[in-house]
Every structure is written in structure tokens, then in C-alpha cells.
C-alpha positions in Angstrom: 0.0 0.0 0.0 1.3 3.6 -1.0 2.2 5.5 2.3 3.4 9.3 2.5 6.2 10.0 5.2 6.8 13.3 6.1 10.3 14.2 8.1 13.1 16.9 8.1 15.0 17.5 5.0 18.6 16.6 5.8 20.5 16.5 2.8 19.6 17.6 -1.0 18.6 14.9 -3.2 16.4 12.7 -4.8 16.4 8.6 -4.6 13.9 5.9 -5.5 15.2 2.2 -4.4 14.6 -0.6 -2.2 14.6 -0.1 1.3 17.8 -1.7 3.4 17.1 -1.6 7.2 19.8 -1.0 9.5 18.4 -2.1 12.8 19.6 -4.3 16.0 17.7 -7.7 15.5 16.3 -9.5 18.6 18.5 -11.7 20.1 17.4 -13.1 23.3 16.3 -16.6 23.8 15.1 -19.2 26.2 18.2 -20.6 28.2 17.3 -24.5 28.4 18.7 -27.9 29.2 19.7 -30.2 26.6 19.8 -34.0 26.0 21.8 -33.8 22.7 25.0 -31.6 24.2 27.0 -32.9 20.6 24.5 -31.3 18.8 24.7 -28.0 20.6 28.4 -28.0 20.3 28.0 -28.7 16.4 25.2 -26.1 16.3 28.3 -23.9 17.7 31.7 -24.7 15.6 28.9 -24.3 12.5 28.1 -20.3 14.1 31.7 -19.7 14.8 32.5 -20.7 10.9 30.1 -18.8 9.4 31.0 -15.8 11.7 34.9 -16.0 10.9 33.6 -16.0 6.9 32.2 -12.7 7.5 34.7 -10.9 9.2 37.3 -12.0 6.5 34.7 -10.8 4.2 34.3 -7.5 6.0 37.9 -7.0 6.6 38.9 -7.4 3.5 36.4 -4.6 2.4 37.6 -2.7 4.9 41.4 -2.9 3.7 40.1 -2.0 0.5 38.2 1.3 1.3 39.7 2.3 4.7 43.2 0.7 4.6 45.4 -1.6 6.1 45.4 -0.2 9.5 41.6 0.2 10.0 41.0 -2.7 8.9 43.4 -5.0 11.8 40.4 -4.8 14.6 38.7 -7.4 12.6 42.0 -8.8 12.5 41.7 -9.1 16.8 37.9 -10.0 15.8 38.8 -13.1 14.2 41.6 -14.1 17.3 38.7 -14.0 19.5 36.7 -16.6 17.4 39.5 -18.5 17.8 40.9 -18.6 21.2 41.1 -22.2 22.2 40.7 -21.2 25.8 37.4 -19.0 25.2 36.0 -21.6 22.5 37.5 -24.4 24.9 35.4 -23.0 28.1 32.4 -22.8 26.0 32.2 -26.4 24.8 32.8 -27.5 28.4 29.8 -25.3 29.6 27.7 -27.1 27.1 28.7 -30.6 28.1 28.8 -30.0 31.7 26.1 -28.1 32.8 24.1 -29.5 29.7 22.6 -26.0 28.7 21.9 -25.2 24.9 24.6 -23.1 23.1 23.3 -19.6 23.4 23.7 -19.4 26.8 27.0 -20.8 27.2 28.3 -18.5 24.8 26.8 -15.6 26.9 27.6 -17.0 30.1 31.7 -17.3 28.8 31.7 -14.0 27.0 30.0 -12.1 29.8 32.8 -13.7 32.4 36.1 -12.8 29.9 34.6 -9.3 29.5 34.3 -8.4 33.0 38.1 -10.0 33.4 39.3 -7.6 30.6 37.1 -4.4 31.9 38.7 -4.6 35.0 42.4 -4.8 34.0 44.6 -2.2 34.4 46.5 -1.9 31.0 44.6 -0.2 28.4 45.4 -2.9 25.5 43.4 -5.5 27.5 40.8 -3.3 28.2 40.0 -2.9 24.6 39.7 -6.8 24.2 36.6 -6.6 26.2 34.7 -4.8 23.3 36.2 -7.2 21.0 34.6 -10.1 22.5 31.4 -8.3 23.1 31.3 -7.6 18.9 32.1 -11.2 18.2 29.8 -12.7 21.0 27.0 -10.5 19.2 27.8 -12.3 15.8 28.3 -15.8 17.4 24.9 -15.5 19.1 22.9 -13.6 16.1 23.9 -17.2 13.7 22.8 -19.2 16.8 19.5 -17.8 17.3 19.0 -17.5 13.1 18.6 -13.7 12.5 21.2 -11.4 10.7 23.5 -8.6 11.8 23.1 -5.1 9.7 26.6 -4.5 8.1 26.1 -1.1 6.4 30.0 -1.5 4.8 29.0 -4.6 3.2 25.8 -3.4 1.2 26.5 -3.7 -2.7 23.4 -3.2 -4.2 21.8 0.6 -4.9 18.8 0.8 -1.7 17.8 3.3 0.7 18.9 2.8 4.4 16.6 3.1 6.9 17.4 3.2 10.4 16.5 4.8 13.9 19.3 6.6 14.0 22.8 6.5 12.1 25.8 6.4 14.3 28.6 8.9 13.0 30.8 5.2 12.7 27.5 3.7 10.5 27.3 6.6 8.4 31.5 6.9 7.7 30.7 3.2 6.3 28.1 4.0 3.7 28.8 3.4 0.3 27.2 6.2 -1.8 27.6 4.1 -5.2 25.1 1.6 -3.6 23.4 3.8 -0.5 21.0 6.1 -2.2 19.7 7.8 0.3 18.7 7.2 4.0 16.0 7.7 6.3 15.5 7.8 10.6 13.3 8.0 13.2 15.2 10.4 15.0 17.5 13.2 14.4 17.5 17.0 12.9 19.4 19.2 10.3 21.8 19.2 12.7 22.3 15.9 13.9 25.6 14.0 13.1 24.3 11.8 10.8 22.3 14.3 8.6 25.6 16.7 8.5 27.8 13.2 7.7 24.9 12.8 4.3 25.8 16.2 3.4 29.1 15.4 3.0 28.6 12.0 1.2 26.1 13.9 -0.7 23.6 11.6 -0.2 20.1 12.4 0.1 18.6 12.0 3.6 15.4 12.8 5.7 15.5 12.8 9.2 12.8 12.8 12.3 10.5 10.8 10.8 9.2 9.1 14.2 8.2 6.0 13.1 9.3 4.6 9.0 11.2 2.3 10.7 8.1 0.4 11.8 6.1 2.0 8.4 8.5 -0.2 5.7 9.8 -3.7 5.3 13.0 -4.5 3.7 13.1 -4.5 0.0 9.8 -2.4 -0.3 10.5 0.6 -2.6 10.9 4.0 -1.4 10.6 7.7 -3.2 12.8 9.8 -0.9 12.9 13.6 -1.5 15.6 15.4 0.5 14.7 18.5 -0.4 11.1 18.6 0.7 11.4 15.9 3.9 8.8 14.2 1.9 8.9 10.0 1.3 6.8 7.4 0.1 6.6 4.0 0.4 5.2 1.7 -2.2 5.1 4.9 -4.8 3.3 4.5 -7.8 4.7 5.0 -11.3 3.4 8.4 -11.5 5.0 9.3 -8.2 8.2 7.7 -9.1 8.0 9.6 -12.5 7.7 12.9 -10.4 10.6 11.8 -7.7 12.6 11.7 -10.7 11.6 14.5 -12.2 12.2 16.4 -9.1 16.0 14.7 -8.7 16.7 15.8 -12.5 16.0 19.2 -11.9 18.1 19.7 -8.9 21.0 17.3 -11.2 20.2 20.8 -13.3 20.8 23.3 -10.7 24.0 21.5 -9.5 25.2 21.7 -12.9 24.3 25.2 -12.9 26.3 25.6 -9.9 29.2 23.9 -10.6 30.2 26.6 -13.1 31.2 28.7 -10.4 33.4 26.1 -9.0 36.7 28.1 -9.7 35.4 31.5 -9.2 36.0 33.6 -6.1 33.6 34.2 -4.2 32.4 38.0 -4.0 29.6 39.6 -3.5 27.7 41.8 -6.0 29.9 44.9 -4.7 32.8 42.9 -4.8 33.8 42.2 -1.7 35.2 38.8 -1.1 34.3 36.1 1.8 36.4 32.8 2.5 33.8 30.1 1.7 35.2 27.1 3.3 34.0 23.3 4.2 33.7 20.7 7.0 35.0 17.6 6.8 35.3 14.3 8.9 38.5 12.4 7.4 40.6 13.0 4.9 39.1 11.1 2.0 36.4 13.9 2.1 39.3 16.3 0.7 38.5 15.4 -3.1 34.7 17.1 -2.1 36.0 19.8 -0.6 38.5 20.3 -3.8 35.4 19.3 -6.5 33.3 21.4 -4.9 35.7 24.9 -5.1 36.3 25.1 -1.4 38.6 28.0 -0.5 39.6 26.4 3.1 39.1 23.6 5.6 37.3 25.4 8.1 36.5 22.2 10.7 38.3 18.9 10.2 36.5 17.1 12.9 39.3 14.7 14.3 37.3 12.6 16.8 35.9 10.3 13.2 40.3 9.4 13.8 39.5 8.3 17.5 35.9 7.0 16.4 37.2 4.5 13.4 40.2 2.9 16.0 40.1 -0.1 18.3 42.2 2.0 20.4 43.9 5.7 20.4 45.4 6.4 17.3 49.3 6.5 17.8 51.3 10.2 17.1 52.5 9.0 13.6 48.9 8.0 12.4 47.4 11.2 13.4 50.5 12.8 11.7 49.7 11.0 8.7 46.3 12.0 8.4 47.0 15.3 9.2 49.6 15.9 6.6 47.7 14.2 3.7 44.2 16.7 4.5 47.2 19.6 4.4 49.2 18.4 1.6 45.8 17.8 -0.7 44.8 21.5 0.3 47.9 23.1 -0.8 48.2 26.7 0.4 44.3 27.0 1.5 43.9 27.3 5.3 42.9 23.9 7.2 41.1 24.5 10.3 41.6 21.4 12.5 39.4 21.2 16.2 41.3 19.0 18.5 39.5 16.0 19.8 35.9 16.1 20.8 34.8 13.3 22.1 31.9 13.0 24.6 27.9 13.8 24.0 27.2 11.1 21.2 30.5 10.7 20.3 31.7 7.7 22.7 34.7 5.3 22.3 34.8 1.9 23.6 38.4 2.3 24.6 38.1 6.0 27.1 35.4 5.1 29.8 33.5 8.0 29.8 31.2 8.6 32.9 27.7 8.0 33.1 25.7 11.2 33.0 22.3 12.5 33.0 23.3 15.9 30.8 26.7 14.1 28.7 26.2 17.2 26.2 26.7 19.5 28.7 28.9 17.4 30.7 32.9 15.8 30.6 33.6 16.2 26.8 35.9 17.7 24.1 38.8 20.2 25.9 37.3 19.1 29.3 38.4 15.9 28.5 41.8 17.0 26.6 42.8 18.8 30.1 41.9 16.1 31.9 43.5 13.3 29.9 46.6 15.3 28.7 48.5 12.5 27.2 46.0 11.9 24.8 45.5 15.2 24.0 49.5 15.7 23.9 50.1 13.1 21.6 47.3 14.8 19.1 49.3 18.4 19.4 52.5 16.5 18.6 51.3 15.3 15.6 49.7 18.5 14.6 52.9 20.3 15.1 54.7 17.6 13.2 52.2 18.2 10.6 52.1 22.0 10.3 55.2 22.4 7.9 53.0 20.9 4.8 50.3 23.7 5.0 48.8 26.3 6.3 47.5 24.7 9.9 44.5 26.1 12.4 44.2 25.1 15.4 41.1 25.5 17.1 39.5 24.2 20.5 36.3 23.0 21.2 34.3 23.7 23.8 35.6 26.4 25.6 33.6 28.1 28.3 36.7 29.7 30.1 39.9 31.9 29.5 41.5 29.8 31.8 40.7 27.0 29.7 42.4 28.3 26.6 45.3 28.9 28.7 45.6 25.4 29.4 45.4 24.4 26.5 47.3 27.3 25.0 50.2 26.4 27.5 50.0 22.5 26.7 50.7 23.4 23.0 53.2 25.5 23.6 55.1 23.5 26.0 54.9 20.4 23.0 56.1 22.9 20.2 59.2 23.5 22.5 60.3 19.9 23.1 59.5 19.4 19.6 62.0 22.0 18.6 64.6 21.0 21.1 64.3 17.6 19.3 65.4 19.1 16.1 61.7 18.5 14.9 60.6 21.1 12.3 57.5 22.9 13.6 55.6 25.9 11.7 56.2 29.1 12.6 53.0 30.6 11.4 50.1 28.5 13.6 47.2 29.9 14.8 45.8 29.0 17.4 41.6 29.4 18.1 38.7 28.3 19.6 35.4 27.1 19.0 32.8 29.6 20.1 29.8 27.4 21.3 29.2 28.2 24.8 27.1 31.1 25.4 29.7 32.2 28.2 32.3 32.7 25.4 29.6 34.4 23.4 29.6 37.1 25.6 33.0 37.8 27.0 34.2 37.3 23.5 35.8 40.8 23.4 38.4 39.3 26.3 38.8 36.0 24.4 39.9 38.1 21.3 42.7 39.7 23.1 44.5 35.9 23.1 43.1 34.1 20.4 43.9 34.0 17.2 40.7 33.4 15.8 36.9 32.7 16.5 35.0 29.7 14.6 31.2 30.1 15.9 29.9 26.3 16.6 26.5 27.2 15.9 24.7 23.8 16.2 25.5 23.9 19.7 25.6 27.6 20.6 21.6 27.7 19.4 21.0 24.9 22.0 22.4 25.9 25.0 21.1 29.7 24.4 17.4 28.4 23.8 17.9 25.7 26.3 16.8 23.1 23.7 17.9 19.6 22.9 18.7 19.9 19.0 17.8 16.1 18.7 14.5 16.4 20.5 11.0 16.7 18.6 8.9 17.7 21.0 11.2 21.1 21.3 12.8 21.6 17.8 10.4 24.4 17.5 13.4 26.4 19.8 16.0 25.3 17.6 15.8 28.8 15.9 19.2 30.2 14.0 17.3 33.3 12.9 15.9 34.3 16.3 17.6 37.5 17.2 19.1 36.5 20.7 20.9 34.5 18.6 21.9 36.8 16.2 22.7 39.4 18.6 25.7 36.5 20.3 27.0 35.9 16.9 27.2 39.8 15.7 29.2 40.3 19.7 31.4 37.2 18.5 32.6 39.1 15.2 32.6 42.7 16.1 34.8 41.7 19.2 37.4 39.5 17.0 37.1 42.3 14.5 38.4 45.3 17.3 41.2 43.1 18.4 42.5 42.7 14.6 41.4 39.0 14.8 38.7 37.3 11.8 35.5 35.3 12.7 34.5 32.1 10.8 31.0 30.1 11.3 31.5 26.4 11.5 27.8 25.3 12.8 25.3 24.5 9.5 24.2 27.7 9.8 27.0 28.8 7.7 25.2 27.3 4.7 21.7 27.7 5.6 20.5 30.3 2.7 18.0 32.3 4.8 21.4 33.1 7.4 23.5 33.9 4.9 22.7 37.4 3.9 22.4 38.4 7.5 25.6 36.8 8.3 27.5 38.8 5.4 25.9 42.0 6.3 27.6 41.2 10.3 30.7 41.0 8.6 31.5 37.3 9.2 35.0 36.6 7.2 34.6 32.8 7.3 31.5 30.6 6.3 32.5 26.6 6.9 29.5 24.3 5.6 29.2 21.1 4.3 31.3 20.8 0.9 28.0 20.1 -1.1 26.8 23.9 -0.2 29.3 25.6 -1.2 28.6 25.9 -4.8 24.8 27.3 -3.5 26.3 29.6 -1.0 28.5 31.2 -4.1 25.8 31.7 -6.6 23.4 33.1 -3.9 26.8 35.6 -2.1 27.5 36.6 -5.8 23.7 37.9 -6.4 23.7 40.5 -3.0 25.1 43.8 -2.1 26.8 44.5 1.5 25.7 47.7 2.1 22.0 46.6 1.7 23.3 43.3 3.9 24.2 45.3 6.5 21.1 47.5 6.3 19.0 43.9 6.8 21.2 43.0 9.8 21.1 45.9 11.8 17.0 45.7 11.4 16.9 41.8 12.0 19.6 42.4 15.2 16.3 45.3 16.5 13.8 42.5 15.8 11.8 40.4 18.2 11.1 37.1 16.5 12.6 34.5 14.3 9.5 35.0 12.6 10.0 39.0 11.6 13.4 37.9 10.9 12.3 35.6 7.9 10.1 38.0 6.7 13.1 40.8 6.8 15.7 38.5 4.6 12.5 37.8 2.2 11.8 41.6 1.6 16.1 42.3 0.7 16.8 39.1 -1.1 13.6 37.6 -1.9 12.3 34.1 -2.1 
């Protein structure tokens, strides 16, 4: 039966395939004695085989799109399987105690974990979420239902999902994955900003199409309109299509200006720049006439390894991003983890608010050899490019300090090593903390730069959780309290001498972009797949009248008279 869905555009684009969900199957089962225990331990060997078949499989796609390196935690996946003294303890539960072989499998893997979550040294820590992984798989063959492995789809569908996990996303394959589509989520969410960069078309905040399709059924996605339909008929598909042809039009249209600069109708020029996540997403940044890096979010590095990433691969991966960028500016945000952003290897503490809680630089000054080892290999890297370093989460001028004197203290053993080390760093930090916001005119006296983290700075001023439904009405860029923090943010850097970038989506969001030209931002970091848009629309307005629109959007009371205001100098 045809079904409309209606969600939140996430990500330009048009798709029409067969739906692929990625969803957790059920795996519980009855725990039960046994007369046949040889049967149970047959039923076994047979899961353990077919598990070890997939892994090779799946490791040898991920040495083939990820690298060597990535892909040797399948490598510790596959030693699990077969450790004689795991397997060995396994069998004997079966035949002793007589119980079937699900829950001697859990009953053994639960027991190894907690030996390896306990220990001391980091290395064995990590084997505990190893063995959880590979239990998972064991168990998921034993009780007959399949595990979702996004990396190993090879056939053109739409994903479907109840959320996508920055590490699921990173895996999807945009010559296959056509689009995707959740339950939960927002513009903003990770995995709707990760779909810009992929260019794949996504809807988002859907509340329920995970329980509204089956696998296989065909879906009409729109990510344009937030619109989706299950079961379309040809007329609809001939309209999706229509619709995905059109914008394939407008892209072309856009991708003319690809090697212009970008200026406005006065000519007066602004740095259009793009986020990315690793360094594959370079070539987008590149294809899509990027001027700068303005956020390389390093945590995807942390995210993507069975355990910290030594000094020399961060170096690695920080070179080749400023290498492929030549003599554009790279913007890279030192680690920030916490919030969503988990790894199984840094125990993070349980926490009612984690967004607002132990994450990004208040971990980093907490765990300094971590965050040392990433500033070493930044420094390292710094020679092949022009390198930004910015901080995330600052709420304090004591916490830039820190920080500042961590990095500084690093550059000098570095140089007393006979390491070469740039001599032209800058060093910034992330405006996203409404604190920062407003004492930013003291901030710009020691930074060397602002980069406004607007996702997050729009939350904690409206006091509303950007992944929530029920509240996303407050998720409001254009409301002028809002307006008013960012316009402090860039007149303060601009007294001190010191330029302003935007970071947050609202960099690319086409309503905020004539107000934030007529502020004066210098900056404007977006996903890759905007910039083109952002040129054509920067290239059609005039400052002065910008700056008329801000000053009267900055007196305004609503989001709403806001909206109207940018309607009345630029139009629809």
C-alpha cells in the first residue's frame, strides 16, 4: 500500500530504491537444558564458521576502502573466534552443565569481559569490546537472524534506520546507498551533516518509518522537501525523478562557479570554506571549489580505532588533508569526544546531561596524554600547510590557557628535538558556549581566531535539545538572541584585529547567509555540497543593503520578523 512519510529535510537529493534496514535484531532466547549436548556443540563450531567467513569478508572490504590499518580490529575479531581457551570454556559449559549453546556462549563471554574491563592496561581493556562484537555475531547465527553491516551493502537501496551512528554513516557506500532515512535526528544531527558530505540524500525525524516499511519495499525519498513514500506508484516515481533531474540541473548550474572567487555583487570577497570528517572527504572539498578547511573534525580518527590512534597515524592523516589543500587554510578542532560521540576504549562517565557534561577540551585537560600526543602530531604536521588550530568547547579563558600552554610546551620539546615545527600556527577556539559568546571581546585579546559552533551555541542559548522533537520548534538560527551573540562574536574579533569564521550549519543555511554577510562574518564553513549554492546566492547581494538587513533583523523580536526581513532584501 502507498504511504506518504513526512520528516526533516537533511541532505539535497532525490532517490527511488529498495529499502535496506539497519536495525539491531532481537537476540534473546530461552536458556534451556539439553539431552543432545554434541548437537549444541555442532550447532556452535557451525556459528563460529560462518562468523569468521564474515569478518574475513568484512575485513577485506575494509582494507580495501579504509586501509590496512583500519581494517586489523577485525584482524583481533577473528583471534577471539578463535581462542582455544574461550571456545575451549564454551564447549565445556555445554557438556557439563548441559545448557543449549546460546547461553553458554553468553555466560563465557559475559565472564572474559568483566576480566578484561577490570584490568589495568589499556590494551586488555580494549579486548573486552572485542569479545562483546564477536559474542554478538556468534549469538545472532545461533538464534538464526542477521547482523546489519552497512559497509558490506553492494546493491543501490535506501537505508533506513532509527538513528545512524557517525561510525554507521562513515561506512556507507554512496555508489550503492541512495539515500537514508531515521526516526530520530535533525538538520543538525551527526548523521544528517555526515549525508551532506557524502552527498547523499537524507530525511531525518520521521518518528516511526522504521516500523512504516519492510525491507526490500520501494521508497521515493525527496531530500529536499522531507517528503517519502513507500510503495510509490509510477506516477509518483516519475515525479521523484523528475524532481532529482531538476536539482541534477541546478547543481550543474552551480558547478560553473566552482573556480570562481567568491564576492559579492559589490565585490567584496568572503572565504567560503568546508567541514570535513576524514581525509578522503578532501576530493569534495576540492570538487566542490572550497577555499579552506574550516573544521576537520578529528574525533571520526578516534571514532574508526580499536584504540587511540598513535602520534605517527594522526601525523599522517593530518599531513595528507594539508598536503591535498595546498596553500588553502585547514582549520583542524582538536579531539571532541563525549555527547554522542563515545569510544569503547576512554570510559566515559555516566551522566544525566553528557552534552553539557565531561567532553571535548574538558576531557583533553583532563586526559593530557591523549591530548598531547594529538598536538605533537599536529605540530609535526604543520610544515605541509597552512594549519589552524582550534578548540572545542571552551567556556573559560582559563581553559584556553591550558590548553594554549600545553601546546606551547609540546612545540618546544618538539623543537629542542630538532623536529621542524611551523612558525605561522594559529591557534583558536570554537565559540559554542554562550559564556564565550559574551565575554568574547576578552577572548579576542589571546586568540587568534573565532570559529562560531553554531549547532550547539543555538541549543544551550534556547535551552533546547537539537535532537528532540517535541522542542525543535526552539532550535531557531534566525531568532535574534541569537543573532545578537554571533554579531558580539565578530565585532569583538574584528576590534582586536582578529577574523570570525562560522563552522555550525548555519553557515550554509540560505535564509542566514545574507544576514551573516551583512555582520561581517570573514569565514562561512559548511558542508562541501553547499558551497557551490552559497557562491551563486553571495555573488547575487550587495553589503551595504546586507548590513542594512542586519542591523534591522539584530532590533527584531522574533525568528518570525526575521524571515520576513531577509524575504523583503533578497527575496524568495
Amino acid at each position: 500500500m502507498t504511504e506518504k512519510i513526512l520528516g526533516i529535510a537533511a541532505s539535497d537529493g532525490v532517490a527511488v530504491a529498495p529499502v535496506y534496514k539497519l536495525v539491531q535484531p532481537d537476540l534473546s532466547f530461552d536458556r534451556k537444558e539439553v539431552a543432545d549436548t554434541a548437537l549444541e556443540i555442532e550447532r556452535l563450531d557451525k556459528a563460529l564458521e560462518v562468523s569468521k567467513g564474515e569478518l574475513q569478508q568484512i575485513r577485506d572490504k575494509a582494507a580495501t576502502s579504509l586501509g590496512e590499518e583500519e581494517a586489523k580490529v577485525f584482524d583481533a575479531h577473528m583471534l577471539v573466534l578463535e581462542d582455544p581457551e574461550m571456545v575451549g570454556q564454551i564447549k565445556s559449559a555445554i557438556t557439563d552443565t548441559r545448557i543449549n549453546a546460546e547461553a553458554a556462549l553468553t555466560d563465557v563471554s559475559d565472564m572474559f569481559i568483566g576480566i578484561f574491563e577490570t584490568m589495568e592496561d589499556a590494551y586488555m581493556k580494549e579486548r573486552a569490546a572485542d569479545i562483546r562484537d564477536v559474542a554478538k555475531r556468534v549469538l545472532a547465527h545461533l538464534v538464526g537472524v542477521g547482523l546489519p553491516n552497512p559497509s558490506m551493502i553492494n546493491e543501490e537501496v535506501i537505508v533506513v534506520a532509527h538513528d545512524l551512528t557517525p561510525s554507521d554513516t562513515a561506512q556507507l557506500d554512496r555508489n550503492f546507498v541512495k539515500g537514508f532515512i531515521t526516526n530520530i535526528g535533525g538538520r543538525t544531527s551527526h548523521s544528517a551533516i555526515m549525508a551532506r558530505s557524502l552527498e547523499i540524500p537524507a530525511i531525518v525525524g520521521t518518528n516511526n518509518v522504521v516500523e512504516k516499511v519492510e525491507n526490500g519495499t520501494v521508497l521515493a525519498l525527496n531530500g529536499m522537501t522531507g517528503e517519502a513514500i513507500s510503495n510509490p506508484t509510477d506516477e509518483q516515481i516519475a515525479e521523484f525523478k523528475a524532481a532529482g533531474e531538476k536539482y541534477a540541473a541546478q547543481k550543474a548550474e552551480w558547478a560553473r562557479l566552482k573556480d570562481a572567487k567568491t564576492v559579492t555583487a559589490d565585490g567584496v570577497h568572503f572565504e567560503l570554506a568546508a567541514n570535513i570528517g576524514t581525509p578522503k572527504d578532501v576530493e569534495g572539498v576540492l570538487n566542490n571549489g572550497g577555499e579552506a578547511v574550516g573544521l576537520y573534525r578529528t574525533e571520526f580518527l578516534y571514532m574508526d580505532s580499536p584504540s587511540f590512534p598513535t602520534e605517527e597515524d594522526q601525523y599522517q592523516a593530518y599531513k595528507k588533508v594539508l598536503v591535498d589543500m595546498g596553500d588553502r587554510p585547514v582549520v583542524v578542532r582538536t579531539m571532541d569526544i563525549g555527547g554522542d560521540k563515545e569510544l569503547p576504549y576512554l570510559q566515559l562517565p555516566h551522566e544525566m546531561n553528557p552534552f553539557l557534561g565531561y567532553r571535548a577540551i574538558r576531557v583533553c585537560l583532563h586526559e593530557t596524554d591523549m591530548f598531547r600526543t594529538q598536538l605533537r602530531a599536529l605540530l609535526r604536521a604543520s610544515v605541509h600547510g597552512q594549519l589552524r588550530i582550534m578548540f572545542p568547547m571552551i567556556a573559560t579563558l582559563g581553559e584556553f590557557r591550558d590548553a594554549k600552554a600545553i601546546f606551547k610546551d609540546e612545540e618546544a620539546k618538539l623543537r629542542a628535538e630538532g623536529v621542524a615545527v611551523s612558525d605561522s600556527i594559529e591557534l583558536g577556539i570554537m565559540i559554542e558556549i554562550p559564556a564565550a559568546a559574551v565575554l568574547a571581546d576578552k577572548f579576542a585579546k589571546e586568540v587568534d581566531f573565532f570559529s562560531i559552533g553554531t549547532n550547539d551555541l543555538i541549543q544551550y542559548t534556547m535551552a533546547a535539545d537539537r535532537m528532540s522533537e517535541r522542542v525543535s520548534y526552539l532550535y531557531q538560527p534566525y531568532n535574534p538572541s541569537i543573532l545578537r551573540l554571533i554579531d558580539n562574536v565578530i565585532k569583538a574579533a574584528h576590534a582586536e584585529g582578529k577574523w570570525a569564521g562560522m563552522c555550525g550549519e548555519m553557515a550554509g543555511d540560505q535564509t542566514a547567509v545574507p544576514l551573516l554577510v551583512g555582520m561581517g562574518l570573514d569565514e562561512f564553513s559548511m558542508s562541501a555540497t553547499s558551497i557551490l549554492k552559497t557562491r551563486s546566492l553571495m555573488a547575487k547581494i550587495d553589503t551595504t543593503k546586507m548590513k542594512e538587513l542586519a542591523e534591522k533583523a539584530l532590533d527584531s523580536c522574533t525568528c518570525a520578523e526575521v524571515e520576513e526581513l531577509v524575504k523583503q532584501y533578497v527575496g524568495e
